[in-house]
C-alpha positions in Angstrom: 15.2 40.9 6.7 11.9 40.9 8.3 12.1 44.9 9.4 13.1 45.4 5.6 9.6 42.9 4.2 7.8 44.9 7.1 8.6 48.6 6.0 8.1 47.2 1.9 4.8 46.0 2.8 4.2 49.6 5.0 5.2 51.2 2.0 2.8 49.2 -0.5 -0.1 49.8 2.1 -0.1 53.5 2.2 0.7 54.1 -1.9 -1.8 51.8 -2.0 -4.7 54.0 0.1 -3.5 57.0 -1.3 -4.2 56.5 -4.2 -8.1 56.3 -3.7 -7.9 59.9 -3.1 -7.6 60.4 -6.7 -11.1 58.8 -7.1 -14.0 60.3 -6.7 -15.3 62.7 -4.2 -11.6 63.7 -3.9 -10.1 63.8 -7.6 -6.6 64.4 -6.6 -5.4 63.0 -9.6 -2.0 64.2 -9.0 -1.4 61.8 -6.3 -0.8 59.1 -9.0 2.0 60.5 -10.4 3.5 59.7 -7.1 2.0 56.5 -6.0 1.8 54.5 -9.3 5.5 55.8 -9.8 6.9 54.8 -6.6 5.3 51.5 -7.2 6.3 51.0 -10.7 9.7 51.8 -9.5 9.4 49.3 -6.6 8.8 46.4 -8.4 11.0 46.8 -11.2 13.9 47.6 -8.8 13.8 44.1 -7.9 13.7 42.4 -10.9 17.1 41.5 -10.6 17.2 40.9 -6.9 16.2 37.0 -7.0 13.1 38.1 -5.3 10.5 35.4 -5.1 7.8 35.1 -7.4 4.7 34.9 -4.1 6.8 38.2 -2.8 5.6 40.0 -6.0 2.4 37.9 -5.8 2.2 40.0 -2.7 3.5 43.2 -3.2 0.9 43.5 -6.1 -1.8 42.5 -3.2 -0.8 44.8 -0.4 -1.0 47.5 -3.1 -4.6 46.2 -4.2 -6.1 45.5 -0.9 -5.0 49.2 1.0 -6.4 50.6 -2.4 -10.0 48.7 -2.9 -10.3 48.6 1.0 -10.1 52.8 1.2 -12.4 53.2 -1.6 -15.0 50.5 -1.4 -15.5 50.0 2.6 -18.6 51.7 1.6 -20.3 48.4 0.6 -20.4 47.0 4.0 -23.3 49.7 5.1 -25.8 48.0 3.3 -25.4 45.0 5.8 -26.5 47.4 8.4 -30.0 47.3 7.9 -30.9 43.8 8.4 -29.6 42.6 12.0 -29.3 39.4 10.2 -26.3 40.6 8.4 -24.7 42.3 11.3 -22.1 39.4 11.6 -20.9 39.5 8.0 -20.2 43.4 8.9 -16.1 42.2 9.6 -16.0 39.5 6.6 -17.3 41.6 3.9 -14.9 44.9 4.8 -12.1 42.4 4.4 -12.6 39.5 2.1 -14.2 41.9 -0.9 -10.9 44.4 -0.9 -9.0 40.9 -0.6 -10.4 39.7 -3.4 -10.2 42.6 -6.0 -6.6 42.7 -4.5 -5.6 39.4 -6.7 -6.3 41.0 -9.7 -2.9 43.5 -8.8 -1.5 40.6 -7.3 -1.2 39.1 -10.9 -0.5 42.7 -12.2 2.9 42.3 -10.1 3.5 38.6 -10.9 3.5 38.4 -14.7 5.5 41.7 -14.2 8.3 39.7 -12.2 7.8 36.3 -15.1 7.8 38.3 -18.1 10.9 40.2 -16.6 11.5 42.9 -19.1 15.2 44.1 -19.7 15.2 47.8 -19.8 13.5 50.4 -18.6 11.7 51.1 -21.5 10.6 47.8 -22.1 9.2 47.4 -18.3 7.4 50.5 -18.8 5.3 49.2 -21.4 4.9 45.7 -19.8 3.6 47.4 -16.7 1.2 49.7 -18.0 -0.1 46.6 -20.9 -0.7 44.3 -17.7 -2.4 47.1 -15.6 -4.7 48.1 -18.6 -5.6 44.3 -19.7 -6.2 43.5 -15.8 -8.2 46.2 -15.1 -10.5 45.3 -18.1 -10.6 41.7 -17.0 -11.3 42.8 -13.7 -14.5 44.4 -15.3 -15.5 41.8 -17.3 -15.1 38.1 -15.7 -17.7 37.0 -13.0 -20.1 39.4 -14.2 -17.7 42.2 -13.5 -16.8 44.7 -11.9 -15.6 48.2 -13.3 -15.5 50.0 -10.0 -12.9 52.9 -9.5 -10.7 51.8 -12.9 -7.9 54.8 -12.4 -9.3 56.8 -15.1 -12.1 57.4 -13.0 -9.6 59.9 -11.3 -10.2 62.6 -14.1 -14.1 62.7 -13.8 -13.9 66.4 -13.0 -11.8 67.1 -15.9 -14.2 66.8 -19.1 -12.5 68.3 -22.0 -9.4 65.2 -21.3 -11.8 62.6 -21.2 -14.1 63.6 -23.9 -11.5 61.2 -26.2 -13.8 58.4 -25.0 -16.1 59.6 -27.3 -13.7 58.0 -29.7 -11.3 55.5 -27.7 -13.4 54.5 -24.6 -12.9 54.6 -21.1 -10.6 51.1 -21.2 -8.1 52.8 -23.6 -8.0 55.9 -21.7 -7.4 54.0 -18.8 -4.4 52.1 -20.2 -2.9 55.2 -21.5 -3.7 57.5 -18.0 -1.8 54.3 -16.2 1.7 54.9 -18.6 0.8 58.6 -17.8 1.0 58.0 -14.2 4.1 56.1 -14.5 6.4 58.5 -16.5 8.1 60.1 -13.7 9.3 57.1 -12.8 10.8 56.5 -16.2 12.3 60.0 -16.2 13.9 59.1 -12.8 15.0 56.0 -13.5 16.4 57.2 -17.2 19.7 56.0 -18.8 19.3 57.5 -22.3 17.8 60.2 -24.2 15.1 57.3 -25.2 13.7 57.7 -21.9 13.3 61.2 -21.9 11.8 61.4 -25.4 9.0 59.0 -23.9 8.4 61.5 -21.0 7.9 63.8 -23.6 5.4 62.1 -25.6 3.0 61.1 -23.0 3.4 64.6 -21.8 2.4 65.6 -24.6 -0.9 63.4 -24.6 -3.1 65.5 -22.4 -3.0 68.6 -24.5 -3.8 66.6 -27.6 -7.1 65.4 -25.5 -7.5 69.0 -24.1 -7.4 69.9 -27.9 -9.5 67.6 -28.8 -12.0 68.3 -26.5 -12.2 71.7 -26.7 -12.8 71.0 -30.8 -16.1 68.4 -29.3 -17.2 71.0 -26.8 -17.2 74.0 -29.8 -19.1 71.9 -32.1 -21.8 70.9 -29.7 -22.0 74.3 -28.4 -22.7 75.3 -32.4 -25.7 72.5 -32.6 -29.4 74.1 -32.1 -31.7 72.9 -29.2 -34.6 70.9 -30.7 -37.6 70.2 -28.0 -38.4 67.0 -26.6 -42.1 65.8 -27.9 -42.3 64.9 -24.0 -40.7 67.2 -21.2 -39.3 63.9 -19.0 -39.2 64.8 -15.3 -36.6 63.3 -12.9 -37.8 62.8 -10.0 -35.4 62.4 -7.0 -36.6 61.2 -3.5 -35.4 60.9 -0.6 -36.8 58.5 1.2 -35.7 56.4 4.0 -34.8 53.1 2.9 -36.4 51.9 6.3 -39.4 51.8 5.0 -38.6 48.8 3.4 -37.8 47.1 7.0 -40.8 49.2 9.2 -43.9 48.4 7.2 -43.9 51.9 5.6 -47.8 51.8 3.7 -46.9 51.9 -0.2 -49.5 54.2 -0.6 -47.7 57.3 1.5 -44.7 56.4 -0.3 -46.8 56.8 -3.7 -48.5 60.2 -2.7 -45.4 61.5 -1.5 -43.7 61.1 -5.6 -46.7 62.0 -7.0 -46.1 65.4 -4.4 -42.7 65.4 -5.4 -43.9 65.2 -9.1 -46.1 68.4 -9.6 -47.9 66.8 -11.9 -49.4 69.6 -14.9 -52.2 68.6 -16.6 -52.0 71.4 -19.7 -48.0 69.1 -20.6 -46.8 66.2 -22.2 -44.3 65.0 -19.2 -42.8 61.7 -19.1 -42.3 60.9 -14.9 -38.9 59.4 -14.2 -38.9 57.7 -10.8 -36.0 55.8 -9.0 -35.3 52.4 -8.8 -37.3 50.2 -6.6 -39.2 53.1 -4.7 -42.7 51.6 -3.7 -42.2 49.6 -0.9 -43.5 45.6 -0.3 -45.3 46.1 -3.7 -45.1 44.1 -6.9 -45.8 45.2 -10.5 -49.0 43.2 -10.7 -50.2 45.0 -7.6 -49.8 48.6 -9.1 -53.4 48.9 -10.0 -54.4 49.2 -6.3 -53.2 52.6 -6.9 -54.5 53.6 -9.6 -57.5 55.9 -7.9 -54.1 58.4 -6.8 -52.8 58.4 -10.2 -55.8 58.9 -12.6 -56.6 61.5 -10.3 -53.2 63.5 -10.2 -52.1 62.4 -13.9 -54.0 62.4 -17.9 -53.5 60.7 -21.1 -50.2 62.8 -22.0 -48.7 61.6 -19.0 -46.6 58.3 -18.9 -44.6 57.4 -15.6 -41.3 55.2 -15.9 -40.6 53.9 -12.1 -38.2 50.6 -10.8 -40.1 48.1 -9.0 -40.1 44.4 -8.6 -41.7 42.6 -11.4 -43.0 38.6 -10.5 -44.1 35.8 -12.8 -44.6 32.3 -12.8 -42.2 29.9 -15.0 -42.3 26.5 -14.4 -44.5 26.3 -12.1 -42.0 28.6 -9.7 -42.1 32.3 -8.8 -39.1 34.2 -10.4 -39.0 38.0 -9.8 -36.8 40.7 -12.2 -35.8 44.1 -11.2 -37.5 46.1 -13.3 -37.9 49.9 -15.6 -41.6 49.8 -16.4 -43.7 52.7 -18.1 -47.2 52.9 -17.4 -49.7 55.3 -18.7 -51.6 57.4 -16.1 -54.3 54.2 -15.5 -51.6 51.9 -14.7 -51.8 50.3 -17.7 -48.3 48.5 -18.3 -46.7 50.2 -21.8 -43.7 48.5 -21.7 -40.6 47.2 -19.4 -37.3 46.6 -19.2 -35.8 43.7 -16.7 -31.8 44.5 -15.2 -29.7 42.5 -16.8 -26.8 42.8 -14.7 -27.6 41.8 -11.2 -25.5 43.1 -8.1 -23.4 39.8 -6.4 -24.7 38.9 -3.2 -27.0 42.3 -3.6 -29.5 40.8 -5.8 -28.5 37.5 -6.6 -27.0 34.6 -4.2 -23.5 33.3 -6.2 -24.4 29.2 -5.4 -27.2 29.6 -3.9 -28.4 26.4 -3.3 -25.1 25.8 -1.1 -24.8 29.2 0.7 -28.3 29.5 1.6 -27.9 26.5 3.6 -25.5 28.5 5.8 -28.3 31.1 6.6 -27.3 33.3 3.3 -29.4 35.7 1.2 -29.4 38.6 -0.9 -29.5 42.2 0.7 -32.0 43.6 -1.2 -34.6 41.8 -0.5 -36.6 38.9 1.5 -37.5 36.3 -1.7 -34.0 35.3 -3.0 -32.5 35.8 -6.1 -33.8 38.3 -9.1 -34.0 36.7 -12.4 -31.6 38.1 -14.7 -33.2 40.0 -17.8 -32.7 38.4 -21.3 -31.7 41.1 -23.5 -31.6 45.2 -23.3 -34.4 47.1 -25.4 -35.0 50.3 -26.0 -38.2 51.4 -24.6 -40.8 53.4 -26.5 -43.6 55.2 -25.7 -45.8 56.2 -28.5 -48.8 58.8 -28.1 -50.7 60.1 -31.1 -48.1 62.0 -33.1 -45.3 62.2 -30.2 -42.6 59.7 -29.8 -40.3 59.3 -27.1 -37.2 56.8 -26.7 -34.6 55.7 -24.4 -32.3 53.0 -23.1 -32.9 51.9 -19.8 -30.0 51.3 -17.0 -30.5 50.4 -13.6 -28.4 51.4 -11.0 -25.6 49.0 -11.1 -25.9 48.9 -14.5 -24.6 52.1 -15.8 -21.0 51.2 -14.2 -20.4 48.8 -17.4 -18.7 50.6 -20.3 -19.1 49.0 -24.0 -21.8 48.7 -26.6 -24.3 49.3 -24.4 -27.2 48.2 -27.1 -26.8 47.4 -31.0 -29.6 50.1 -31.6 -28.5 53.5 -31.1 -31.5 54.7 -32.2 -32.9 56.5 -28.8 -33.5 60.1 -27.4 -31.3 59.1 -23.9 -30.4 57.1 -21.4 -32.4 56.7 -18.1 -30.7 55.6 -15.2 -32.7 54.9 -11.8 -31.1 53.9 -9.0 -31.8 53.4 -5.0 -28.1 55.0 -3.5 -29.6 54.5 0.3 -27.5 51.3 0.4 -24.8 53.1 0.7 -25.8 55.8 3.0 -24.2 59.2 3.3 -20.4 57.5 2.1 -18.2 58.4 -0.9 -20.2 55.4 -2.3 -23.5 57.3 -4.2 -20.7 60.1 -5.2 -18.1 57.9 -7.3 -21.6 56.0 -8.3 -22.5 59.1 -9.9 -18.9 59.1 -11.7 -20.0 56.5 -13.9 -22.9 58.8 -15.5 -20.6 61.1 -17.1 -18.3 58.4 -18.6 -21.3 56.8 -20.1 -22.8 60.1 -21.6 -19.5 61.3 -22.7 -18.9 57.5 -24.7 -22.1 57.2 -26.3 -22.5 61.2 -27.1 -26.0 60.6 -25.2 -27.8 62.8 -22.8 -28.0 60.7 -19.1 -31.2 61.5 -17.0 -30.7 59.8 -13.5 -33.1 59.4 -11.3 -32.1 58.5 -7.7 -33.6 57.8 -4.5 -31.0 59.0 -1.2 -28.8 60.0 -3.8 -27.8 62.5 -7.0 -29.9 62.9 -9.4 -28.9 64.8 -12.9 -29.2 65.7 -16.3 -25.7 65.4 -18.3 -25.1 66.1 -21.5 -23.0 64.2 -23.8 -20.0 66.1 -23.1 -20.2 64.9 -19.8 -21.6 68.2 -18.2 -23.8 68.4 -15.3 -26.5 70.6 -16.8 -29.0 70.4 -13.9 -28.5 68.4 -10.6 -30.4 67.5 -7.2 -27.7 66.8 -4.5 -27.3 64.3 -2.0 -30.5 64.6 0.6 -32.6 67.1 -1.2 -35.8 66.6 -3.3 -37.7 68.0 -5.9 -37.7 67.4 -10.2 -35.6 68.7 -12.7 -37.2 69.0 -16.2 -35.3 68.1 -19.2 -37.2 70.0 -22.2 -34.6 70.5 -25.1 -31.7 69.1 -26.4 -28.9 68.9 -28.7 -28.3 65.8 -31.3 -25.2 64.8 -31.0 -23.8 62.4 -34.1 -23.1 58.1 -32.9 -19.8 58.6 -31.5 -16.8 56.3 -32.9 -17.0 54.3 -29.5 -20.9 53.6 -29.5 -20.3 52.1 -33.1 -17.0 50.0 -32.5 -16.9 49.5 -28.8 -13.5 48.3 -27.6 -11.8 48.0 -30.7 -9.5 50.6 -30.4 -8.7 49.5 -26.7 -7.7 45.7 -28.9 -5.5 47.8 -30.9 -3.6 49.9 -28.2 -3.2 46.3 -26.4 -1.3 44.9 -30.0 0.9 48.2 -29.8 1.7 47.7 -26.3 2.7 44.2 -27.1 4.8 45.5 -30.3 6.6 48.1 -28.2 7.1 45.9 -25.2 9.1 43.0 -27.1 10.7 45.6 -29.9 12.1 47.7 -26.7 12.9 44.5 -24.4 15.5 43.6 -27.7 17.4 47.3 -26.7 20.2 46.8 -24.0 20.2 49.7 -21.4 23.3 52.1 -22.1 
């Protein structure tokens, strides 16, 4: 018995790290049909073996940990740089995959309580409790969306460009049942089960159809200029500068080097997240000598750095998108709303600081969280320019991202140096396309040790700066692309394909096998 429970949980284990090489850098999707087969087919082959219900608790974690712990070891880099972290080094790289592996643990457990009688009906059940987990997994304890297994078709645009109308949730619960119809076909006792083969066979070229109809129709659209050319500036710069006194002010000449600032155009600057080190928003002005000298009035700079302010008669600091003309003059800003656990904010911090804790990031505690998320205008004589703001983190979170869709783009900044030269900044850069491709918007991303990119809103990489280079990309003219079903409904549809599941799980678990 225990060489039999020690080749199961051998087996779970390497499905389980395989299939992070559908994710991105990798995108072997095919992989899945293999792994999320043989693991649909594992558990549901001992449905009727009085198996215990902790032994599915912990097939369905063996399977989550091998998976988040190949794909997201990543995160324990950015305890490297502060010696102070050093000892977490061996915690982090197991207690976060251990972790995100309950959320498969309950996958496996309500799959072994609900027990569903036929193939069929188990089919639906398993795919329904993968789908609704995953999104939960997203959603409770601020979230966290990372490497959903739809994420394994971000090289193929035209399938996932029914977003645009379903969102990335629904395509997720539907690429899961797509995963797992081998194992339906293989474990098939009627012609039922091979007529659902067929069907979610057939899915894929009804996406590739339908993308190829968005992809014609955009391609029709005429280019209309931006009133402001918005330049994405993309760094890279060591994030020791933030640890070995680096002076703020070579760091500032540098982007403004970086920047080629032209005097005779209306450019709106774009500069990643949190770029001027040991410097606060209400200190900017000390450089305002280098800008007024390298920028004019028809220049506006949008940069991330660390906004402080006094409530209460307590400092409280925000990680901020601010846009400032080229005096300095603040125009307007935009505080993160979602903060990075342990990152940015301390979880209980009044207990774990007490145990030497602190955020990563940076040396004052916890950033504020930001109240709401605006669009940010800047208006100059007759030209107008809009966007929404995302930092980092931020643009990982699929949904109505704001109520107002009435906005050029989306701006993304983001500091990848965290994460140094991993898969990490790559399957960070995933996340762009899904949110372009949902809300039919153009993405600018601006990075620092990291990708930065225009893409369009079918999800295409127009213009890119890879990992470790320098230098701008301009983003002059673009195509209006009509509100997309998704950026008006959210996850409506992905609330409806969870009631169908449910109909088709209970209607099927009524049908005896033949």
């Amino acid at each position: 018995m225990k060489k039999k429970f020690l080749f199961e949980s051998l087996l779970l284990l390497i499905i389980g790290g395989l299939t992070s090489l559908s994710l991105p850098p990798f995108n072997f999707f095919l992989i899945n049909f293999l792994t999320l087969s043989i693991f649909f087919i594992f558990l549901f082959k001992r449905l009727d073996r009085k198996v215990s219900k902790k032994k599915f608790f912990f097939y369905g974690w063996l399977f989550g940990f091998s998976y988040f712990f190949s794909n997201l070891y990543w995160i324990t880099i950015s305890l490297t740089f502060d010696k102070s972290f050093i000892f977490l080094l061996p915690i982090a790289l197991i207690l976060i995959p251990s972790f995100l592996a309950l959320f498969y643990s309950f996958i496996s457990l309500f799959f072994c309580l609900i027990k569903p009688k036929n193939i069929i009906s188990a089919f639906f059940t398993f795919s329904l409790l993968f789908g609704v987990i995953e999104f939960l997994r997203g959603t409770i304890l601020t979230g966290f969306p990372w490497n959903l297994i739809v994420y394994t078709f971000s090289e193929n645009l035209k399938f996932i460009s029914i977003i645009s109308l379903i969102g990335t949730y629904s395509l997720n619960l539907i690429v899961i049942s797509l995963f797992i119809t081998p194992a339906i076909f293989i474990l098939r006792k009627s012609k039922k089960e091979i007529f659902l083969t067929i069907i979610f066979f057939l899915l894929p070229f009804l996406f590739l159809i339908y993308g190829t109809f968005q992809k014609k129709e955009f391609l029709d659209k005429n280019f209309i200029e931006n009133p402001y050319i918005i330049r994405i500036i993309s760094s890279n710069i060591n994030l020791e500068r933030f640890y070995n006194d680096t002076p703020a002010k070579d760091v500032v000449n540098e982007l403004i080097s970086i920047s080629k600032p032209d005097k005779t155009k209306r450019i709106f600057f774009l500069w990643p997240e949190g770029i001027i080190p040991n410097t606060y928003l209400d200190q900017i002005k000390l450089f305002a000598g280098d800008f007024s000298k390298n920028f004019n009035e028809n220049h506006f700079i949008g940069l991330g750095i660390t906004k402080r302010t006094i409530k209460n008669n307590k400092k409280i600091y925000f990680n901020s998108l601010s846009v400032l003309d080229n005096n300095l003059n603040l125009l307007n800003n935009y505080d993160k709303n979602k903060l990075v656990p342990f990152g940015e904010f301390l979880p209980l911090e009044i207990f774990l600081k007490k145990i030497g804790l602190k955020t990563i990031t940076n040396n004052f505690g916890s950033f504020t969280k930001g109240n709401d998320r605006k669009i940010i205008k800047i208006e100059n004589k007759n030209y107008e320019l809009s966007f929404l703001p995302l930092i980092c983190y931020e643009i990982i979170y699929t949904g109505n991202l704001s109520k107002n869709f009435d906005f050029d783009f989306i701006a993304n900044i983001s500091e990848d140096g965290w994460f140094g030269k991993s898969i990490g900044p790559k399957q960070h850069f995933a996340h762009s396309i899904f949110r372009a491709i949902e809300n039919g918007k153009y993405v600018v991303r601006a990075a620092n040790n990291g990708m930065s990119a225009l893409i369009n809103p079918l999800g295409e990489i127009e213009k890119k700066i890879n990992y470790g280079e320098k230098g701008y990309i301009d983003f002059e003219k673009k195509k209006d692309v009509d509100k997309t079903f998704f950026s008006k409904y959210g996850n409506m549809i992905f609330l409806v394909l969870i009631l169908l599941y449910i109909f088709l799980t209970i209607s099927f678990n009524r049908i005896k096998d033949e």
